[in-house]
Every structure is written in C-alpha cells, then in structure tokens.
VOLUMRO-693881 format. One record per residue: residue in one letter; x, y, z of N, C-alpha, C in turn. Coordinates in steps of 0.001 Angstrom, whole numbers, padded with zeros to 6 digits, always signed. Example, Ala and Ser with C-alpha at 12.3 -4.5 7.8 and 13.67 -1.06 7.14 Angstrom:
<atoms>
A+013190-005690+007800+012300-004500+007800+013200-003300+007800S+012850-002250+007080+013670-001060+007140+012900+000030+007870
</atoms>
This chain:
<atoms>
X-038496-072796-007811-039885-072525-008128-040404-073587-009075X-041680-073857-008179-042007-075075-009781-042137-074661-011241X-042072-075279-012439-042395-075047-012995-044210-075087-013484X-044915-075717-012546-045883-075297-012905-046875-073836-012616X-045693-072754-012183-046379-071554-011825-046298-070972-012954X-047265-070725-013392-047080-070086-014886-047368-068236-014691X-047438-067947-014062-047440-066268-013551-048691-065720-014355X-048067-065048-015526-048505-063802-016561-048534-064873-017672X-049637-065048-018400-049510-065826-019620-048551-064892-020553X-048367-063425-020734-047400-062985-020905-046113-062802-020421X-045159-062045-021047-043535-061842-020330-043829-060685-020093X-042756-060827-019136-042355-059693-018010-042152-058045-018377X-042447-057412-017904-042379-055950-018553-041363-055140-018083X-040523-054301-018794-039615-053546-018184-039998-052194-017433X-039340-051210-017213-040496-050190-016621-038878-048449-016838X-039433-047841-017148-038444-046966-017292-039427-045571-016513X-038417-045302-015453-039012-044095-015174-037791-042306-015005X-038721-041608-015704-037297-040184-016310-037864-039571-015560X-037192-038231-015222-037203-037184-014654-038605-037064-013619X-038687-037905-012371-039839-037757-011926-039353-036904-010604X-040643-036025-010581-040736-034735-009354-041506-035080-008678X-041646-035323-007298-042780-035048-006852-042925-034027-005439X-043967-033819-005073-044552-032810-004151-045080-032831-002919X-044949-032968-001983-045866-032517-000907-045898-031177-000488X-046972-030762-000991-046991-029054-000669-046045-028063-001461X-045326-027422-000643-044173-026955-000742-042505-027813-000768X-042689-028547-000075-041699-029710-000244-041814-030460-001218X-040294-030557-001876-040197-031187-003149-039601-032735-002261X-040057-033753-002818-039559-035505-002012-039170-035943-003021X-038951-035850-003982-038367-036443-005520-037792-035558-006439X-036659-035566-006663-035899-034949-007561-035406-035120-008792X-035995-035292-009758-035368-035735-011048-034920-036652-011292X-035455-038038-010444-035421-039380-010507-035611-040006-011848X-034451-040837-012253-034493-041943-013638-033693-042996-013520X-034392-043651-014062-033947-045355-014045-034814-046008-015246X-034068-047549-015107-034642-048089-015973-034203-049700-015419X-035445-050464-015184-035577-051912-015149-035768-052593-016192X-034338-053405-016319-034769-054291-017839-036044-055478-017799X-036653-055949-018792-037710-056929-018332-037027-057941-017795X-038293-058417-016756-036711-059813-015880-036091-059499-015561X-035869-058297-014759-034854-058281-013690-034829-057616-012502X-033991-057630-011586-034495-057378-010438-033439-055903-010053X-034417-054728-009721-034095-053700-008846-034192-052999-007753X-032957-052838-007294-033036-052365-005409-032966-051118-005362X-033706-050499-004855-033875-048884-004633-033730-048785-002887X-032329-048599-002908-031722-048534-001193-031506-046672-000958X-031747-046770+000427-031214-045392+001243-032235-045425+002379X-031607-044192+003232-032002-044153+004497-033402-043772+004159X-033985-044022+005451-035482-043262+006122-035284-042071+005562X-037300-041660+004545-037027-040487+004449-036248-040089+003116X-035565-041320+002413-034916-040778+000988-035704-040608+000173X-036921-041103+000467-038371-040828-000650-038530-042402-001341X-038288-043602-000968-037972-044573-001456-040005-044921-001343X-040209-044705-000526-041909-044895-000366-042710-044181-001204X-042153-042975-001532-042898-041724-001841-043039-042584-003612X-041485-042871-004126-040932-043726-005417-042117-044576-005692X-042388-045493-004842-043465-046818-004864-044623-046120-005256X-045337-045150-004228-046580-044764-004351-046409-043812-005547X-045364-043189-005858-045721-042715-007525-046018-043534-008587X-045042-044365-008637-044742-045821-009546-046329-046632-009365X-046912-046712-008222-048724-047003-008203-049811-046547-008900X-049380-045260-008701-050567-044157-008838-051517-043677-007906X-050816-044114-006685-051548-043536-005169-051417-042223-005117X-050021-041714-005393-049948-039876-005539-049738-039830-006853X-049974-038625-007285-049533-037775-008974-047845-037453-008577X-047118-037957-009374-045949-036813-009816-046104-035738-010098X-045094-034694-009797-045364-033510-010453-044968-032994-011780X-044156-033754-011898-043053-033691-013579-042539-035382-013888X-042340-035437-014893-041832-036819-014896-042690-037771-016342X-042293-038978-016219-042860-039931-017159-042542-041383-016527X-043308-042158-016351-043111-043358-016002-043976-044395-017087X-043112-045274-017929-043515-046125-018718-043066-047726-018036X-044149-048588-018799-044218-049831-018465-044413-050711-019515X-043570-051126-019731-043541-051783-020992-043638-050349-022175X-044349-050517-023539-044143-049606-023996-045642-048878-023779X-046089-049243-022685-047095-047946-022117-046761-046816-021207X-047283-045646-021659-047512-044536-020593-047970-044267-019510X-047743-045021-018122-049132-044934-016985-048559-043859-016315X-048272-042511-016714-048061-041800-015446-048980-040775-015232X-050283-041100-016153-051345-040198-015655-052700-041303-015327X-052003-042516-015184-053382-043819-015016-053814-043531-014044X-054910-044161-013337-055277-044487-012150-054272-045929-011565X-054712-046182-010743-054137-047278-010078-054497-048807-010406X-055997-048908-010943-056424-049870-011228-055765-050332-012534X-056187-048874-013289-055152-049132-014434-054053-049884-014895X-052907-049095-013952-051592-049857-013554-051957-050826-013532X-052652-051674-012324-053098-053015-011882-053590-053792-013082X-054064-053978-013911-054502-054583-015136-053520-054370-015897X-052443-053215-016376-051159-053475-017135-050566-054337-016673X-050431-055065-015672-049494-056050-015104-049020-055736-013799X-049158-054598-012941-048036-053997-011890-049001-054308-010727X-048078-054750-009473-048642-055395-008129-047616-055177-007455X-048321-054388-006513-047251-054220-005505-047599-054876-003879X-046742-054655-003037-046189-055514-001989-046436-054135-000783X-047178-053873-000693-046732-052457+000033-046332-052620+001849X-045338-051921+002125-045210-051732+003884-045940-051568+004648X-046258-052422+005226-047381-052856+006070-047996-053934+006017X-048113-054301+004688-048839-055433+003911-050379-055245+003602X-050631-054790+004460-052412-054118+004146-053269-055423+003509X-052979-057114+004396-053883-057782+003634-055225-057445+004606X-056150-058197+004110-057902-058071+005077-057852-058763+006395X-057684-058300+007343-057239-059064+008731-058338-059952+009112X-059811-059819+008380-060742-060747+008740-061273-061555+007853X-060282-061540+006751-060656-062607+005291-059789-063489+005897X-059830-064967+005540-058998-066030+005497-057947-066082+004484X-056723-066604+004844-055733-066762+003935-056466-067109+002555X-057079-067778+002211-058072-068361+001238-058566-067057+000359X-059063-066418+001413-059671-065319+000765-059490-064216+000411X-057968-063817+001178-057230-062919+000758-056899-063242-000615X-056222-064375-000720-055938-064728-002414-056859-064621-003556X-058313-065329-003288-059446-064948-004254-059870-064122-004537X-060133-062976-003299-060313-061618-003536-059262-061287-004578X-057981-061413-004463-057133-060627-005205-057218-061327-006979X-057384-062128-006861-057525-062884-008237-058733-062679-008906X-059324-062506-008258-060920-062502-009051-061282-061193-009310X-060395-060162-008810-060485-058597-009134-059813-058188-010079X-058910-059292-010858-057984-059246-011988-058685-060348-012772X-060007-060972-012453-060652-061845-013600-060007-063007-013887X-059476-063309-012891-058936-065091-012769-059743-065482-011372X-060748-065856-012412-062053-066618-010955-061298-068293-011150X-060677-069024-011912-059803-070213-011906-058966-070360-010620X-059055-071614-009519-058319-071756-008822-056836-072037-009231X-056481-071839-010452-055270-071873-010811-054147-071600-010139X-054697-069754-010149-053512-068290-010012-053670-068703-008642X-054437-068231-007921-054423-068720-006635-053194-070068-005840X-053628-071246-006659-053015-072236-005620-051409-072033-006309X-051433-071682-007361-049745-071308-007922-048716-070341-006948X-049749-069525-006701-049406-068629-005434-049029-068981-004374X-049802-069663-003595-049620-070353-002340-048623-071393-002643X-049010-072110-003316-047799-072876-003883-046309-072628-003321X-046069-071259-003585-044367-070704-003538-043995-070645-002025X-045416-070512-000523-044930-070748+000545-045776-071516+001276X-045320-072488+001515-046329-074086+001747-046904-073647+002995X-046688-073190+003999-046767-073103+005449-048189-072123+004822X-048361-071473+003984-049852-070923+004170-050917-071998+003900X-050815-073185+003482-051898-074346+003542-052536-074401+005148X-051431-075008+005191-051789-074994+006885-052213-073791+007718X-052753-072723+007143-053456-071917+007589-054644-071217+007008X-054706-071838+005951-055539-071826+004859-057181-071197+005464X-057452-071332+006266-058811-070980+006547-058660-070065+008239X-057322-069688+008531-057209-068493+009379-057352-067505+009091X-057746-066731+009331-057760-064854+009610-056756-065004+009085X-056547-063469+008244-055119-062665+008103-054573-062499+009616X-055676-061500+010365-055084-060901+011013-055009-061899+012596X-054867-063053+012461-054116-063843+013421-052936-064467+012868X-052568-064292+011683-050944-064482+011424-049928-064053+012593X-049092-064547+012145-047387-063835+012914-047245-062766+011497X-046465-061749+011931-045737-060738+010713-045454-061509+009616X-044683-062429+009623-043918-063177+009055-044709-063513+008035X-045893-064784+008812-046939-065150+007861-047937-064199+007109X-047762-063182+007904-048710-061851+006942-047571-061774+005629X-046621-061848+005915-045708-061199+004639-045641-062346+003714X-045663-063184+003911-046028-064411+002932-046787-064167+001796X-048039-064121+002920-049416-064046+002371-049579-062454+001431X-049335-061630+001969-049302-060186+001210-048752-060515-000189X-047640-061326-000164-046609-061608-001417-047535-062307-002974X-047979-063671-001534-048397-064587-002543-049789-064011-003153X-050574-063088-002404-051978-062187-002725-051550-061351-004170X-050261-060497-004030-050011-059939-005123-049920-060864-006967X-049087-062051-005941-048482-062674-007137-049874-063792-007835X-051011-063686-006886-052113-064852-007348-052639-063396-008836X-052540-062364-008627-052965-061523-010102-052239-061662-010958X-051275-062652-011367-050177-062721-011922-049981-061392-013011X-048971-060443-011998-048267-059541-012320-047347-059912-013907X-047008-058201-014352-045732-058456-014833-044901-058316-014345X-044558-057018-013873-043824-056198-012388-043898-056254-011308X-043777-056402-010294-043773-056402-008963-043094-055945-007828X-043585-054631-007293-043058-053718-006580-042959-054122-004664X-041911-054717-004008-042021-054547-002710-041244-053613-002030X-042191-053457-001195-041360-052187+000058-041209-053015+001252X-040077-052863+001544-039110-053383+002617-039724-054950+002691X-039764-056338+002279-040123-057450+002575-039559-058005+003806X-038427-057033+003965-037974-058484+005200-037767-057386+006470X-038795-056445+006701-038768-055768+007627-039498-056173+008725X-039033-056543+009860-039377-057065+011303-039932-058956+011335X-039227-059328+009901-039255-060504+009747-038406-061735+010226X-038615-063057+010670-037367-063617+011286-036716-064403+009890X-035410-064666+010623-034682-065277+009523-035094-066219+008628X-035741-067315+008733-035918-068573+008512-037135-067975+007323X-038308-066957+007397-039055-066460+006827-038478-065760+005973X-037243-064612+006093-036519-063964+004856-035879-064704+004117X-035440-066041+004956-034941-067102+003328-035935-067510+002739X-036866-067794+002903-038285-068686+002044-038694-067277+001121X-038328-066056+002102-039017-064987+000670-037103-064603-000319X-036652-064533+000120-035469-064380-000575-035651-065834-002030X-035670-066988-001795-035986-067881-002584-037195-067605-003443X-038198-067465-003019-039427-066511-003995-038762-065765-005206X-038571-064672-004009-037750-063369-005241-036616-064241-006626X-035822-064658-005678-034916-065238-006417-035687-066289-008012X-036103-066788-007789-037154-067542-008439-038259-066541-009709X-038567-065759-008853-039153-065184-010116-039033-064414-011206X-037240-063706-011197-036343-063286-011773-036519-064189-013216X-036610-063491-013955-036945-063483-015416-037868-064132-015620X-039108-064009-014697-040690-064459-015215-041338-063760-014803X-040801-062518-014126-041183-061162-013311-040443-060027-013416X-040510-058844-013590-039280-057797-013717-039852-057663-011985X-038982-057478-011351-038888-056962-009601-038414-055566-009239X-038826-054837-008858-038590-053518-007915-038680-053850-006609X-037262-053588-005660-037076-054014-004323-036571-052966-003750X-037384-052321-002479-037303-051217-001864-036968-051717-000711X-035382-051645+000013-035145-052725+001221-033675-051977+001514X-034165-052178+003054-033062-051134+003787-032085-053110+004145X-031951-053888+004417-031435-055224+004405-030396-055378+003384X-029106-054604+003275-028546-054610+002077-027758-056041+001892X-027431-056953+002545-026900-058194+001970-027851-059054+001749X-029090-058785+002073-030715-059336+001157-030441-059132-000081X-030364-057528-000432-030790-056840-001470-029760-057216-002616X-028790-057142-002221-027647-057291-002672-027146-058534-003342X-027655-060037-002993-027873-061352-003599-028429-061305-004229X-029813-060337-004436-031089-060724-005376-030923-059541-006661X-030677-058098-006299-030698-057805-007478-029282-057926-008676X-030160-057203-010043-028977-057062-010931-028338-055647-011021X-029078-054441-010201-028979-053309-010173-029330-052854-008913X-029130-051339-008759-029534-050512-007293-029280-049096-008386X-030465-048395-007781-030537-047103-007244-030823-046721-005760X-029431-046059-005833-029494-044906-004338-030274-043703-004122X-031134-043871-003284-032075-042266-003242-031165-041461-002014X-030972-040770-001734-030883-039467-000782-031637-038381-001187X-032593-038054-000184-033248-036639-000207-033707-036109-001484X-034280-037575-001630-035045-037610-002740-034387-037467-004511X-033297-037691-004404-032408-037266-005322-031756-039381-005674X-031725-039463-007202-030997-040771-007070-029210-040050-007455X-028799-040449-005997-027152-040497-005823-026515-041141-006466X-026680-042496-006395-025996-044027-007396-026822-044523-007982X-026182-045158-009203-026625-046187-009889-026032-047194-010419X-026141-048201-010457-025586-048884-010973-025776-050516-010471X-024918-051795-011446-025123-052842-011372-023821-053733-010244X-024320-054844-010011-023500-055313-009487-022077-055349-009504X-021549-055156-010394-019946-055328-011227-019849-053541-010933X-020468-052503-011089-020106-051354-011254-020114-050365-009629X-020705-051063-008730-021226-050527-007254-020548-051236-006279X-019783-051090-006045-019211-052260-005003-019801-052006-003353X-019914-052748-002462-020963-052947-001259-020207-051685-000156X-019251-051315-000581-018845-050182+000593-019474-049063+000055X-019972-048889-000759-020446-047544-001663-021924-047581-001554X-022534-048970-001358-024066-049437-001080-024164-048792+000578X-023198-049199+001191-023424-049652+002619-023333-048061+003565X-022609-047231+002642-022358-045509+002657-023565-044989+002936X-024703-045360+001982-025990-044129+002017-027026-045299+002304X-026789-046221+003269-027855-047007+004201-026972-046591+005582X-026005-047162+005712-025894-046326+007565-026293-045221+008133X-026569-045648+009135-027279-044409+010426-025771-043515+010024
</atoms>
C-alpha cells in the first residue's frame, strides 16, 4: 500500500462487543455474543449459512436494534446510534451484495461516498482508487456494467474513500475470481494497523492469512474464539463445512 494513503487522519479504533441478543420476532439469531477487536487488527467471524454472521454486521451498523447487549467503538457507546452516527465515528462497512449505485460512474460512486462524510477534497477519493488501479480504466463506467469482481473493488474502495476507522466486510471474495481475491486480499492485508478490520467470510484459507483472530458463530451462539496460535485450521474448518 502506498504510503501516500493516509486513511483516517486519526488511528484506528478498536470495537468491543458483550453480550449481544438479537431478535426476529420470536426467534432469537444472536446469543450472548462477545468479542473484542484490538485497534489494528484484523477479525474473522466464520460459520455456516444462517450462523447469524449477517444478522452480527447489521447489528454492529445499526440497520437492526439488538435486543440486549453493548457494542462500543473506541471508547464510545453506539449501540443505541443511528447508522449515520456509526458512519461519522469512523465505521464503514462492505456489505453482501455491495449495494454500489448501478447508474453512478465509478467516479461517482466514490464522491458520493466522500462528500457525505465531508471530504469534498479529491484526496480520499483518488487514495481509494489508488489501492485497485484497474478502476481508472473504468473511471467513467456505470457501476452497474462492472463484472462482480469490479463491483467488489469498487464497493471496497467507496467505503474506504470515507476514510474509516473500522471496516466491516461481508463475504469479499464471494463469487469472485481468483486473480481479483488476490488484489483484495493485498488491500486487506495492507490496511492492517491503519484500519481495525471485521471479516465475515465463509473462504477460510482467505480468512485465515489475513486475520489475527476468529470468532465462530453457530446458531447464533459464538462457539470459538480465538487467535491464530490458539485455533488451529481443523477446528476452523469443523463449523464452516457443509
């Protein structure tokens, strides 16, 4: 990563989240979930379809309410913020699907996102793009005539032009080709201690290079925890198989 991406004129934020519940209806999808991301560093929240690993993200947003719980960010409280909120503490997420504007230009996907965080400076922007060159050369296409691939780029580099502290993705290298999961694997890798990372990714020898930690969800419950030295990959690879 160059050094001239300067991210967050601040450092990276850690994020600790205790006892979080959450709800749909009558169905409980989160069970007394806790963790803790040190600042600068990177965490994988692995398990099957359905472990609530999505449900995790959109709490950690503020798209749904928890029902019990506390989620801090840095030494703030956002677990009763709005979303925008979050978004101005530093937190950007990556979400599944990518959800950029299929009829803004690569260009404009990025400005939009920067200038809604009050960096009207082409700075944040070209720092962004910066990290995957192949979006120049498309610089004035539609989102939505990308390949997947190039949408996931672009989704990445959209988040990262608000220069985050945190940065939350769900599944990045899902229906992506190889050659594209190394250019984002190098990203990730790269922004490790100028970013704290949350990585929600069923790809466990992805996941597994990049972070310093994993939590295991099952049925909404975190099963494992632990760091590289303490989890060894047959114990990862247990509660991701079909």
């Amino acid at each position: 990563m160059s050094d001239a991406f300067h991210l967050h004129p601040q450092s990276p934020l850690g994020l600790s989240v205790s006892g979080l519940d959450q709800h749909y209806g009558s169905a409980q999808v989160l069970r007394n979930v806790s963790f803790t991301i040190e600042a600068g560093a990177c965490l994988a929240v692995l398990g099957r379809n359905g472990a609530g690993k999505t449900t995790l993200l959109r709490c950690l947003t503020g798209l749904i309410p928890s029902s019990r719980g506390r989620i801090t960010l840095g030494d703030i409280d956002i677990t009763d913020l709005p979303p925008d909120r979050r978004a101005r503490a530093g937190l950007a997420v990556v979400p599944q699907g990518r959800e950029i504007f299929a009829d803004l230009s690569v260009a404009e996907n990025l400005r939009v996102a920067a200038r809604a965080h009050g960096l009207d400076r082409t700075d944040a922007v070209d720092e962004a793009a910066a990290l995957f060159p192949a979006l120049r050369g498309l610089w004035n296409r539609p989102g939505g005539n990308l390949s997947g691939g190039q949408q996931q780029q672009l989704a990445i580099a959209r988040a990262l032009s608000t220069r985050p502290r945190l940065i939350l993705l769900d599944e990045p290298t899902e229906g992506i080709q190889p050659s594209i999961v190394s250019a984002i694997e190098g990203v990730i890798e790269g922004l490790k201690g100028r970013i704290t990372v949350l990585l929600v990714e069923q790809y466990l020898e992805f996941a597994v290079r990049l972070a310093d930690s994993f939590v295991v969800l099952s049925r909404g419950s975190a099963v494992e925890q632990g760091t590289r030295a303490t989890l060894d990959h047959a114990t990862l690879a247990r509660h991701i198989a079909v």
